[in-house]
HTML snippet that shows the backbone in 3Dmol.js (N, CA, C, O; Angstrom):
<script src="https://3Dmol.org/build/3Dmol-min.js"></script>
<div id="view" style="width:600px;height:400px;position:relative"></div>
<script>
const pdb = `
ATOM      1  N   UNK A   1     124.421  93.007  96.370  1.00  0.00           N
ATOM      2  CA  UNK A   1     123.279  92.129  96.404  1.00  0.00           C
ATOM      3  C   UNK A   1     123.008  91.648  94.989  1.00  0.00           C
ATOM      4  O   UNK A   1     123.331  92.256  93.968  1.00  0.00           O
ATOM      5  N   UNK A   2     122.283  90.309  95.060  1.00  0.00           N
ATOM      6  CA  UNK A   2     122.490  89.841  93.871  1.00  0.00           C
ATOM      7  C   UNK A   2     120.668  89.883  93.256  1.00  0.00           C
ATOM      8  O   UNK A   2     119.711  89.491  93.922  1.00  0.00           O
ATOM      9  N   UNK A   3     120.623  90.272  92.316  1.00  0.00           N
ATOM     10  CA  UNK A   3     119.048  89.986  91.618  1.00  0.00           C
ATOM     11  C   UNK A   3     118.771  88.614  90.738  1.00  0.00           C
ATOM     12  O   UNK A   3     119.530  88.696  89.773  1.00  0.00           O
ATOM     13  N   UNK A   4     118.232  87.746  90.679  1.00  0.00           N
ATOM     14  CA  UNK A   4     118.246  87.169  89.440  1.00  0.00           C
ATOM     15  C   UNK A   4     117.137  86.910  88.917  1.00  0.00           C
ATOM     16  O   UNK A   4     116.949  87.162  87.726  1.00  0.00           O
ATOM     17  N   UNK A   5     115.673  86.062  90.106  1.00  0.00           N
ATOM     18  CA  UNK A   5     114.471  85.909  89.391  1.00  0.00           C
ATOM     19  C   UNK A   5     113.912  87.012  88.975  1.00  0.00           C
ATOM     20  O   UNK A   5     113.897  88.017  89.685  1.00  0.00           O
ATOM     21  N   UNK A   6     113.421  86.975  87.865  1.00  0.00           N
ATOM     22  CA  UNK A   6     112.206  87.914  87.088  1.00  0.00           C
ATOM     23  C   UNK A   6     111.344  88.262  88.287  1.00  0.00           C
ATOM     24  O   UNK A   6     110.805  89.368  88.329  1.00  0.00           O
ATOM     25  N   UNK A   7     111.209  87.523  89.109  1.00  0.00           N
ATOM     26  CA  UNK A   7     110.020  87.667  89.903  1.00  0.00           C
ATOM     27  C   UNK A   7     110.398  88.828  90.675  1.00  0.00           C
ATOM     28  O   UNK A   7     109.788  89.896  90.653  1.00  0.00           O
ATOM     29  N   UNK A   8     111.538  88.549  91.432  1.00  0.00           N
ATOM     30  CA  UNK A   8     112.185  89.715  91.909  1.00  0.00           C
ATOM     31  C   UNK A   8     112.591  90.944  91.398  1.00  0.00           C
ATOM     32  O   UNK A   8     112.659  91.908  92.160  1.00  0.00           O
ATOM     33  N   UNK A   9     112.872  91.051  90.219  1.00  0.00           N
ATOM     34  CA  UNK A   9     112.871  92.233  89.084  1.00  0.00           C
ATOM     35  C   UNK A   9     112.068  92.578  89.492  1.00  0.00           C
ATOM     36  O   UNK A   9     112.262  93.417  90.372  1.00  0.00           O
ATOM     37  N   UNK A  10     110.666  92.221  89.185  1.00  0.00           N
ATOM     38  CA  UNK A  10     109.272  93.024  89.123  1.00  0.00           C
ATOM     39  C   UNK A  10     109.274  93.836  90.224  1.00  0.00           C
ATOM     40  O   UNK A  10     108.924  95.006  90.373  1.00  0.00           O
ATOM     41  N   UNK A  11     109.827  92.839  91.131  1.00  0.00           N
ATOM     42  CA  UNK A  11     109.221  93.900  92.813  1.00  0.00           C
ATOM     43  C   UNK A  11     109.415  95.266  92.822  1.00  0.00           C
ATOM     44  O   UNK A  11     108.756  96.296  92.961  1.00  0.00           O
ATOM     45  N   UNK A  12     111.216  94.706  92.508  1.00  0.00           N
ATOM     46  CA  UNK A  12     111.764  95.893  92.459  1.00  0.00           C
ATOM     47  C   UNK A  12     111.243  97.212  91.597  1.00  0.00           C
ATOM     48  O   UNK A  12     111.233  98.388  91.960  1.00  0.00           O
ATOM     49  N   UNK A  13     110.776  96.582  90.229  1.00  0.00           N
ATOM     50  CA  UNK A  13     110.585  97.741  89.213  1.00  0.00           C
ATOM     51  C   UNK A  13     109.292  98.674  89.908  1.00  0.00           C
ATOM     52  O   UNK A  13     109.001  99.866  89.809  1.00  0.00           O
ATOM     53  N   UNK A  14     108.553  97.299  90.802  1.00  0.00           N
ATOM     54  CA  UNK A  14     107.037  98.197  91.193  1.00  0.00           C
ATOM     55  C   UNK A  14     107.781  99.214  92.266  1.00  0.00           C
ATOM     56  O   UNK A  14     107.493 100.402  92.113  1.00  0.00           O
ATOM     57  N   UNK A  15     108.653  98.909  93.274  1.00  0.00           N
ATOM     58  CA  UNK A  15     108.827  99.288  94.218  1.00  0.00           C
ATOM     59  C   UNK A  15     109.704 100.525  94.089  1.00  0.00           C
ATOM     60  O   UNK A  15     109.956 101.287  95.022  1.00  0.00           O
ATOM     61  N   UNK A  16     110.221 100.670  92.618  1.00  0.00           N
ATOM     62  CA  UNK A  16     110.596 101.775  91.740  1.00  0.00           C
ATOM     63  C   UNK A  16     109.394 103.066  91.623  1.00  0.00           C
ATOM     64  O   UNK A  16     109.275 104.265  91.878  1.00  0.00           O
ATOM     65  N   UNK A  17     108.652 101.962  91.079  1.00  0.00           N
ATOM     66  CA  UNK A  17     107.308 103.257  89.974  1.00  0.00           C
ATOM     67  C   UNK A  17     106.469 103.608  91.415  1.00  0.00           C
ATOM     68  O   UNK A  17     105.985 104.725  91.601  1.00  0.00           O
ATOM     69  N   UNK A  18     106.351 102.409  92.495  1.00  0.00           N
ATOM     70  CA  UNK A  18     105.459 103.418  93.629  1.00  0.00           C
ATOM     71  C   UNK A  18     106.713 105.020  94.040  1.00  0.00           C
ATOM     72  O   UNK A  18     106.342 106.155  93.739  1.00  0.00           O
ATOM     73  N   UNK A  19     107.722 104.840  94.533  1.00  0.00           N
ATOM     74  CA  UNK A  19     108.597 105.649  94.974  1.00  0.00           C
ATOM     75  C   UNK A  19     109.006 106.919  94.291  1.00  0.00           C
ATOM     76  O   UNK A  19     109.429 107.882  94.930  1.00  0.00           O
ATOM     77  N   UNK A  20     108.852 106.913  92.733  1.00  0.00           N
ATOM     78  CA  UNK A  20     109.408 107.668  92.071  1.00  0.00           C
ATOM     79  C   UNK A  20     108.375 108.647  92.104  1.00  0.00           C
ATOM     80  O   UNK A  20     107.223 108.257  91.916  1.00  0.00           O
ATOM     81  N   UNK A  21     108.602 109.885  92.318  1.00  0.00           N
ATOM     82  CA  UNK A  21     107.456 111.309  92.476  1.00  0.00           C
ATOM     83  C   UNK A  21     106.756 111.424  93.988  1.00  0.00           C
ATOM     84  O   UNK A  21     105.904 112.265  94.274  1.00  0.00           O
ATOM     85  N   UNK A  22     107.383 110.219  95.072  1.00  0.00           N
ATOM     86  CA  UNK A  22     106.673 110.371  96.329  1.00  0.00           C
ATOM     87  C   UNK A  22     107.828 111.612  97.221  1.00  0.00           C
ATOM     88  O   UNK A  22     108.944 112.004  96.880  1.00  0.00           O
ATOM     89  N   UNK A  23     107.101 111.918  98.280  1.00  0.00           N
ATOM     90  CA  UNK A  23     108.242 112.779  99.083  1.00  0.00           C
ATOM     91  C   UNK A  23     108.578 111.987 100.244  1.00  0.00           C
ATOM     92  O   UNK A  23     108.852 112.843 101.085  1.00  0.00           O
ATOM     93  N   UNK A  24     108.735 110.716 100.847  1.00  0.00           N
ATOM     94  CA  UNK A  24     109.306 110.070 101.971  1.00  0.00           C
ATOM     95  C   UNK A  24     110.619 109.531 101.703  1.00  0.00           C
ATOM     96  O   UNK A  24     111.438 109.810 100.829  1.00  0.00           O
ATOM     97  N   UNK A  25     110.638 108.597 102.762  1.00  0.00           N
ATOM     98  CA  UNK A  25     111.981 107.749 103.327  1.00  0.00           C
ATOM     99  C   UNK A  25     112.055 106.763 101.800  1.00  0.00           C
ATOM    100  O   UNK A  25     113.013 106.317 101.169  1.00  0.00           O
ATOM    101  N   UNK A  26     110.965 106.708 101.645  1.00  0.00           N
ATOM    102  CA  UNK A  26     111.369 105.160 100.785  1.00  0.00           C
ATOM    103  C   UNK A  26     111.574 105.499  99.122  1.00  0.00           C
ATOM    104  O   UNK A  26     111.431 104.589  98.306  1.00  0.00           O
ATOM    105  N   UNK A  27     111.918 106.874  98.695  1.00  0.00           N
ATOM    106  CA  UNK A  27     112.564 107.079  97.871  1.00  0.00           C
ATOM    107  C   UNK A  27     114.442 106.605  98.191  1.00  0.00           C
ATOM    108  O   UNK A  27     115.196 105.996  97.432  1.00  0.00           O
ATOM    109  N   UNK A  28     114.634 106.986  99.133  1.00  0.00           N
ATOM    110  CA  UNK A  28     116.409 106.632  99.869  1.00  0.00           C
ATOM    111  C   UNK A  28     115.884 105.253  99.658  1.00  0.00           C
ATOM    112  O   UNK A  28     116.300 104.881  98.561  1.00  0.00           O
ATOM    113  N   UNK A  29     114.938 104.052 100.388  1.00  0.00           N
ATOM    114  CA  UNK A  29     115.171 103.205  99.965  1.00  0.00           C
ATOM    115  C   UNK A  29     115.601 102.498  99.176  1.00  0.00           C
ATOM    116  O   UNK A  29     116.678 101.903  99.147  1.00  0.00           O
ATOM    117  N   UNK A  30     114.305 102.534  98.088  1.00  0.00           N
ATOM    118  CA  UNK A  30     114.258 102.194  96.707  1.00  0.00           C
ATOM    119  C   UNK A  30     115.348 102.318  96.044  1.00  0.00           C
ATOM    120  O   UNK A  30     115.867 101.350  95.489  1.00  0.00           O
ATOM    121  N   UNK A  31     115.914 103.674  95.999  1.00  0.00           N
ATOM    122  CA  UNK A  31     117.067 103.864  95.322  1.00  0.00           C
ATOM    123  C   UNK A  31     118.481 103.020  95.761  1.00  0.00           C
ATOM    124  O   UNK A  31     119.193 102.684  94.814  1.00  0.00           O
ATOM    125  N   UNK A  32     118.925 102.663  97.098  1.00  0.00           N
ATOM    126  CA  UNK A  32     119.442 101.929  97.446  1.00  0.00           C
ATOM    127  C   UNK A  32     119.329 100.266  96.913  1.00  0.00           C
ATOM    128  O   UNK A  32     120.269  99.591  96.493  1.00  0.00           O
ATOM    129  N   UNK A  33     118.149  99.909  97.038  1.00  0.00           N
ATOM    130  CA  UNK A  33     117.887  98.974  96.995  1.00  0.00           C
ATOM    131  C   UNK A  33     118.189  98.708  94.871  1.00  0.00           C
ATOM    132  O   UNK A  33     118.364  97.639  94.288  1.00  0.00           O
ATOM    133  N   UNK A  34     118.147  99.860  94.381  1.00  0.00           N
ATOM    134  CA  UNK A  34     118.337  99.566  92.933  1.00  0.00           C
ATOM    135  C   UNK A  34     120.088  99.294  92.947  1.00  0.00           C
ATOM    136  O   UNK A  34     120.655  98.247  92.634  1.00  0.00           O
ATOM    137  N   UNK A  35     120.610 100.359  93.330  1.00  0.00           N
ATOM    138  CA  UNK A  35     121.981 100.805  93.453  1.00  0.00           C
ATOM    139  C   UNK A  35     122.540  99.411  93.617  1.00  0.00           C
ATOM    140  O   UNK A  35     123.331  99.025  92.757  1.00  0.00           O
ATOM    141  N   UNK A  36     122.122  98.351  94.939  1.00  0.00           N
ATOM    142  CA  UNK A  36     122.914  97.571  95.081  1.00  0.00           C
ATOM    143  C   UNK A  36     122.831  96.412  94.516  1.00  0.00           C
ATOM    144  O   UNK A  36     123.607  95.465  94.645  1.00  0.00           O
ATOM    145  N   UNK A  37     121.580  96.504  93.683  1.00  0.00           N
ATOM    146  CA  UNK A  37     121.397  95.113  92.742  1.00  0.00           C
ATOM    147  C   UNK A  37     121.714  95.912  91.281  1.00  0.00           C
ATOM    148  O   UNK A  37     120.650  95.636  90.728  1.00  0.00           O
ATOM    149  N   UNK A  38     122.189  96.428  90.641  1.00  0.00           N
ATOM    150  CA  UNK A  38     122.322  97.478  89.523  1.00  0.00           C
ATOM    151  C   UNK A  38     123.259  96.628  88.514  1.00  0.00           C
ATOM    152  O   UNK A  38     123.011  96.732  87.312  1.00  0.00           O
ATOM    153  N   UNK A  39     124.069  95.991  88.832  1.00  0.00           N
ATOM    154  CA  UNK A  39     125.013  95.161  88.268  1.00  0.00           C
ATOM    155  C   UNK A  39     124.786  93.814  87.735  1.00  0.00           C
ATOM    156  O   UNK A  39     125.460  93.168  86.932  1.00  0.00           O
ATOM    157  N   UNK A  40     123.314  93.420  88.560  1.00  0.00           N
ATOM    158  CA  UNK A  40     122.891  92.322  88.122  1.00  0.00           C
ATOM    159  C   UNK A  40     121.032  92.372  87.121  1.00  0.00           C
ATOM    160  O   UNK A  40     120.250  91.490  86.766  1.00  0.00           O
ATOM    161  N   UNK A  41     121.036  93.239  87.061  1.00  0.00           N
ATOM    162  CA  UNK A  41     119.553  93.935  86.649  1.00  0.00           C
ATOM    163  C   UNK A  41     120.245  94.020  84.778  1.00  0.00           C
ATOM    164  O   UNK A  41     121.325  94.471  84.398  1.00  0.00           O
ATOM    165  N   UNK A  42     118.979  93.321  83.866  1.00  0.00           N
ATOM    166  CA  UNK A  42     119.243  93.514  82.521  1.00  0.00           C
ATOM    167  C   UNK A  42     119.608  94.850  81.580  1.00  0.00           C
ATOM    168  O   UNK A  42     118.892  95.830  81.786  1.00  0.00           O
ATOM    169  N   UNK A  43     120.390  94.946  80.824  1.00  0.00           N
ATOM    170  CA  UNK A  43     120.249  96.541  80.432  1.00  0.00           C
ATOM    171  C   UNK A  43     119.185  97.164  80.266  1.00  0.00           C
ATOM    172  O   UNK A  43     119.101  98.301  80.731  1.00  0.00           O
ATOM    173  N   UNK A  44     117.995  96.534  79.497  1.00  0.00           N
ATOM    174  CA  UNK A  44     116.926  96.831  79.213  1.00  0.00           C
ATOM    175  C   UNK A  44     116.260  97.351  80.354  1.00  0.00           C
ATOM    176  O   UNK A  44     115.478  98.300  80.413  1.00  0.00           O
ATOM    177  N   UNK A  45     116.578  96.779  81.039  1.00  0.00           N
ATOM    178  CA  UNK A  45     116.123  97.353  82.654  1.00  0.00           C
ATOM    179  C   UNK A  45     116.406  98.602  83.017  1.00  0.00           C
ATOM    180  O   UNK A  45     115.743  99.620  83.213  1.00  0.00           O
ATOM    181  N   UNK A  46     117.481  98.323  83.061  1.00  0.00           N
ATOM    182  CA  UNK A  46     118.512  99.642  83.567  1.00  0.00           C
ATOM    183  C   UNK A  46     118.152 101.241  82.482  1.00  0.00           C
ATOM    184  O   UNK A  46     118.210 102.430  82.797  1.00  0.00           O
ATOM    185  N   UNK A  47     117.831 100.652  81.325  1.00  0.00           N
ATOM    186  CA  UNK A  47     117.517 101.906  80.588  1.00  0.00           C
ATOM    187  C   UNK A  47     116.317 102.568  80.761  1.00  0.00           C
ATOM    188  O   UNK A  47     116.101 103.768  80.592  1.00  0.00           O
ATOM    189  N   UNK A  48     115.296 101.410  81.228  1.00  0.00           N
ATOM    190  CA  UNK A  48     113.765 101.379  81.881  1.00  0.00           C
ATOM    191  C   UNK A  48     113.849 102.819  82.744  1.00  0.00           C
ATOM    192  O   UNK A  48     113.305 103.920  82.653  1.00  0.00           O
ATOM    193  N   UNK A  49     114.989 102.099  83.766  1.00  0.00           N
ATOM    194  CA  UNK A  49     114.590 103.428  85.407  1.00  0.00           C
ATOM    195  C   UNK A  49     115.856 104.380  84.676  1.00  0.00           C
ATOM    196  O   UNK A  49     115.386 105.515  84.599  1.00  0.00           O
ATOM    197  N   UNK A  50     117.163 104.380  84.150  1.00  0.00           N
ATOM    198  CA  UNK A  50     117.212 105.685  83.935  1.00  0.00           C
ATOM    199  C   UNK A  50     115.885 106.623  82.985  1.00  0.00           C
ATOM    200  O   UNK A  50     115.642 107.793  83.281  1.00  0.00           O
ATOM    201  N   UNK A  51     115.334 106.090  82.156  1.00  0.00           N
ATOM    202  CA  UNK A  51     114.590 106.695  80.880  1.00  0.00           C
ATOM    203  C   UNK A  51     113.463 107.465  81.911  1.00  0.00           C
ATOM    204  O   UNK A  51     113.329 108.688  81.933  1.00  0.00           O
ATOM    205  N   UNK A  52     112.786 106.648  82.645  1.00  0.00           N
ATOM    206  CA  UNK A  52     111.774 107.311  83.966  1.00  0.00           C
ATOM    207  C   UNK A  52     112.122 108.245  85.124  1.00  0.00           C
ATOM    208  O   UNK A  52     111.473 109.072  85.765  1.00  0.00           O
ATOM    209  N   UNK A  53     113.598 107.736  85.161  1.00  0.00           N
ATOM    210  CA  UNK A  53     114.227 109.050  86.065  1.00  0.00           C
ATOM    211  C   UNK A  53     113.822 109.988  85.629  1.00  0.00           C
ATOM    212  O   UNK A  53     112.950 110.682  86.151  1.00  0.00           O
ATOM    213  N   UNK A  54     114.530 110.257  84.287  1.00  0.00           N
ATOM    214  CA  UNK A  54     114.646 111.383  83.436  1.00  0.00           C
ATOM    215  C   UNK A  54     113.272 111.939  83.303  1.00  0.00           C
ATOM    216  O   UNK A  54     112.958 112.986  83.869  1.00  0.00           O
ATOM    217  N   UNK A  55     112.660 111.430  82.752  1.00  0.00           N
ATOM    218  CA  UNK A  55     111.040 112.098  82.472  1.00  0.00           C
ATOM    219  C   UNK A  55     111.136 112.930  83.806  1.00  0.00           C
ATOM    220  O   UNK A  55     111.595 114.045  84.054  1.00  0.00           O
ATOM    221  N   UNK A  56     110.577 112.038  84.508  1.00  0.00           N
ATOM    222  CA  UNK A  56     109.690 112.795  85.832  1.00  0.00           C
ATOM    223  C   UNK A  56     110.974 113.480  86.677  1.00  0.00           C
ATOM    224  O   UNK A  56     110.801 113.880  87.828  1.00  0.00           O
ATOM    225  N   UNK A  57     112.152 113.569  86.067  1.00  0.00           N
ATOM    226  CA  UNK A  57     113.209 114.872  86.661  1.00  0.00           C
ATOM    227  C   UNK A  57     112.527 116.289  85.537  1.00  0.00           C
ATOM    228  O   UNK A  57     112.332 117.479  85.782  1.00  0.00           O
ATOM    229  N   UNK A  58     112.409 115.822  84.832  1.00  0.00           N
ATOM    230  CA  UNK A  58     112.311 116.795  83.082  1.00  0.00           C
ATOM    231  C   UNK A  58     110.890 117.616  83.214  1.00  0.00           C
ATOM    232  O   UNK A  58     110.671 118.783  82.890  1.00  0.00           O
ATOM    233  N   UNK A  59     109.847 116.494  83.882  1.00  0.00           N
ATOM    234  CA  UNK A  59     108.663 117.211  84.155  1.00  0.00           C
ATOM    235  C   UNK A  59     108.190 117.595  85.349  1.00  0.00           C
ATOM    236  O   UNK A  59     106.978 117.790  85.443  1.00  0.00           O
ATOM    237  N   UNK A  60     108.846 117.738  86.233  1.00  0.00           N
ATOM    238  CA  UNK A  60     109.046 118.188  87.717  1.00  0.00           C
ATOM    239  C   UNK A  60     107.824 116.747  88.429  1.00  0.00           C
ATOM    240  O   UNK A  60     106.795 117.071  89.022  1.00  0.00           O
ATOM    241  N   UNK A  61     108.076 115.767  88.288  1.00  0.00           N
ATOM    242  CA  UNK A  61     107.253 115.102  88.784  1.00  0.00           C
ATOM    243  C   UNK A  61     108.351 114.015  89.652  1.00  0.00           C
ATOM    244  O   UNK A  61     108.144 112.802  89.663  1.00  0.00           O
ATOM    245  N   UNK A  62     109.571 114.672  90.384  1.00  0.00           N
ATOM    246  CA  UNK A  62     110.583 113.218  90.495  1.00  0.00           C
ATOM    247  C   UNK A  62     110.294 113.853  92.267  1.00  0.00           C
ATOM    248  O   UNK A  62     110.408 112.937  93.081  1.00  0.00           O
ATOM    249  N   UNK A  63     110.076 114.738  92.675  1.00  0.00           N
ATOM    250  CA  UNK A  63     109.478 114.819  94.175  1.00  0.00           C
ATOM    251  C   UNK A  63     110.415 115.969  94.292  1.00  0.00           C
ATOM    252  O   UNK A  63     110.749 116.532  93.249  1.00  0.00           O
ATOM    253  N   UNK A  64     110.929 116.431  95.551  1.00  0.00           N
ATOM    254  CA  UNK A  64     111.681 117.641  96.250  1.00  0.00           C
ATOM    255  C   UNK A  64     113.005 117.234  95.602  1.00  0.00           C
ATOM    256  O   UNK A  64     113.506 116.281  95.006  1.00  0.00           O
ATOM    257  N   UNK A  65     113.228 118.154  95.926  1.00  0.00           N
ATOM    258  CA  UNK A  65     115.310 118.496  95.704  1.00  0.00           C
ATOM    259  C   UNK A  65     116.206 117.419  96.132  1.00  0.00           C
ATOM    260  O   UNK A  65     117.256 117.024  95.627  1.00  0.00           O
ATOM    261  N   UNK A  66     115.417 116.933  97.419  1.00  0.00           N
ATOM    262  CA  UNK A  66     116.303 116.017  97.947  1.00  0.00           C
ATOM    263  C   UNK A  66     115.802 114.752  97.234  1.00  0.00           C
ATOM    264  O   UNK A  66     116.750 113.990  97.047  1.00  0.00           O
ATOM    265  N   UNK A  67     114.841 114.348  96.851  1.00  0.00           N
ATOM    266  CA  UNK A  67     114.654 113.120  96.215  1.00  0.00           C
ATOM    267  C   UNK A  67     115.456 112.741  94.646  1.00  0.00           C
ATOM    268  O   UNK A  67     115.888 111.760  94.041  1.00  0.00           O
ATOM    269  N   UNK A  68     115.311 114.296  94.468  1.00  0.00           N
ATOM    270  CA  UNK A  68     116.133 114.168  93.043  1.00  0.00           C
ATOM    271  C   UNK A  68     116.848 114.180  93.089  1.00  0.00           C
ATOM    272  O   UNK A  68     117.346 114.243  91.965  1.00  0.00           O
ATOM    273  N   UNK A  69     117.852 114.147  94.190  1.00  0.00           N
ATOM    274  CA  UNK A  69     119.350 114.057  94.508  1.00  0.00           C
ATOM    275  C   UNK A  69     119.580 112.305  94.586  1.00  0.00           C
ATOM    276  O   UNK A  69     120.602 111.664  94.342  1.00  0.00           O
ATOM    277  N   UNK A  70     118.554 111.942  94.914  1.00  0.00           N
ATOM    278  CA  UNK A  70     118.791 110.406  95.564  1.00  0.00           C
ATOM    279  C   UNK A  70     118.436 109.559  94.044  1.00  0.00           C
ATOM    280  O   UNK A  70     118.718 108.380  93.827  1.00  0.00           O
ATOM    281  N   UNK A  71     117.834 110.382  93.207  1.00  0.00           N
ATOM    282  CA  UNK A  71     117.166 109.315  91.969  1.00  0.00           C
ATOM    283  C   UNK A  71     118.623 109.746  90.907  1.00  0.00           C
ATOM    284  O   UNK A  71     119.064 109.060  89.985  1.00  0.00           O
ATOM    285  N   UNK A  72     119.189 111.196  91.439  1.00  0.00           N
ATOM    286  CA  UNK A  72     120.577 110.895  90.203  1.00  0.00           C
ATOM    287  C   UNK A  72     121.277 110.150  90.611  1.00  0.00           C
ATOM    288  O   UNK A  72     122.293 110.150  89.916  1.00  0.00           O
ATOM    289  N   UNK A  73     121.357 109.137  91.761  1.00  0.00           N
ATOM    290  CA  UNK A  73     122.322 108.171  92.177  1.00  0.00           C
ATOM    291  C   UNK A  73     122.407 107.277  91.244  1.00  0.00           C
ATOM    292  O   UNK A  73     123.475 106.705  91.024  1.00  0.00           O
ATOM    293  N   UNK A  74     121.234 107.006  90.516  1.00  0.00           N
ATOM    294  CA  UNK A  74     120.623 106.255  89.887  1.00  0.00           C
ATOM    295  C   UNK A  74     121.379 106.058  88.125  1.00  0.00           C
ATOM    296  O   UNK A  74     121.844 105.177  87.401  1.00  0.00           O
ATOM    297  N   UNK A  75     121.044 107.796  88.123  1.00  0.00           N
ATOM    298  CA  UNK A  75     121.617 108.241  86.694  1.00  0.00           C
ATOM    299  C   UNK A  75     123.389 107.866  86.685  1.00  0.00           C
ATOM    300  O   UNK A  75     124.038 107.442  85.729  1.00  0.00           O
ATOM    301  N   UNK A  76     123.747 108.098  87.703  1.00  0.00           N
ATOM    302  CA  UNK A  76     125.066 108.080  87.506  1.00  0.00           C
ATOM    303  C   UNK A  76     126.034 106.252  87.376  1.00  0.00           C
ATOM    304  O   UNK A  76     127.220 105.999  87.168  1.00  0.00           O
ATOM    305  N   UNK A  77     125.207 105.630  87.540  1.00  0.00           N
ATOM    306  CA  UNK A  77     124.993 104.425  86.853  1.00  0.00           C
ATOM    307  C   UNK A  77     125.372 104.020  85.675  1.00  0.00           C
ATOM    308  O   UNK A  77     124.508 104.288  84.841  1.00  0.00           O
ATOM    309  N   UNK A  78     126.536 103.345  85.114  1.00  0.00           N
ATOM    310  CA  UNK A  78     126.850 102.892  83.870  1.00  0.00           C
ATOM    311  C   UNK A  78     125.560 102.360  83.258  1.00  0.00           C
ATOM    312  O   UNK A  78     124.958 102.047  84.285  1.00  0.00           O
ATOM    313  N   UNK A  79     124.866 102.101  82.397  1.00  0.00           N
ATOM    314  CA  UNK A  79     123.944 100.593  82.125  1.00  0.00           C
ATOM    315  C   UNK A  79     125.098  99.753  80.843  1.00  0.00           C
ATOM    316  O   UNK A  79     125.811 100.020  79.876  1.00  0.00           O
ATOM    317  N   UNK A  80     124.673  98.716  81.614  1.00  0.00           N
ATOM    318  CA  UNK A  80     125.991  98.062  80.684  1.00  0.00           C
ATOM    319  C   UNK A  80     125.113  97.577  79.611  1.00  0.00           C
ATOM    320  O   UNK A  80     123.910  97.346  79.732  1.00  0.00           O
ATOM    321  N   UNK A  81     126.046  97.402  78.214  1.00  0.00           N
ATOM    322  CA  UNK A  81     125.841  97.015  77.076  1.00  0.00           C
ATOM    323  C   UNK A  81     125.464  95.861  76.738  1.00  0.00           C
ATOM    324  O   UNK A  81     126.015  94.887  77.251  1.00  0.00           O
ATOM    325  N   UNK A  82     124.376  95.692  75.741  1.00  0.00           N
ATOM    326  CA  UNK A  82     123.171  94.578  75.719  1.00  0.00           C
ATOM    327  C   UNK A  82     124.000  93.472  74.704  1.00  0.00           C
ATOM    328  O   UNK A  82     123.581  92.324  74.553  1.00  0.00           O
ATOM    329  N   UNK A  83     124.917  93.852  74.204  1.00  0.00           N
ATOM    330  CA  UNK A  83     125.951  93.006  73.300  1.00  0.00           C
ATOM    331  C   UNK A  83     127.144  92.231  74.306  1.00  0.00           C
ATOM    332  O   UNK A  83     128.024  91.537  73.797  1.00  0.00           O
TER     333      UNK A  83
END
`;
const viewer = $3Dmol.createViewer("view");
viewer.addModel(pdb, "pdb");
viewer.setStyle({}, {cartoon: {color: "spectrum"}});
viewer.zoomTo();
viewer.render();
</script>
């Protein structure tokens, strides 16, 4: 899937920060929904949701076991280079 307006960024980033630390379905979403636009999302971006992964994995705030399984999908993510 392809990302390109800013506008659509945003959604996504909100639809990130609601999901991240919740315990439902729409953590699998979200994360999907990053996964398959990931290639087209700015680095700066990309360093955004790994850098927030990390925190709220680091401070137990990323939800159950299984969510944090679904947000390292995330981590395991190249972010490509801003050069």
């Amino acid at each position: 899937m392809k990302i390109e307006r800013i506008h659509d960024r945003v959604i996504l980033f909100c639809a990130f920060r609601y999901a991240l630390g919740r315990q439902t379905y729409v953590v699998s979403d979200a994360v999907t929904a990053i996964t398959e636009c990931w290639d087209t999302i700015p680095p700066s971006e990309q360093l955004s949701y790994h850098r927030e992964i990390n925190e709220a994995i680091h401070t137990k705030r990323a939800g159950m076991d299984m969510d944090i399984l679904e947000w390292k999908r995330i981590l395991k993510l190249k972010v490509k280079s801003a050069y």
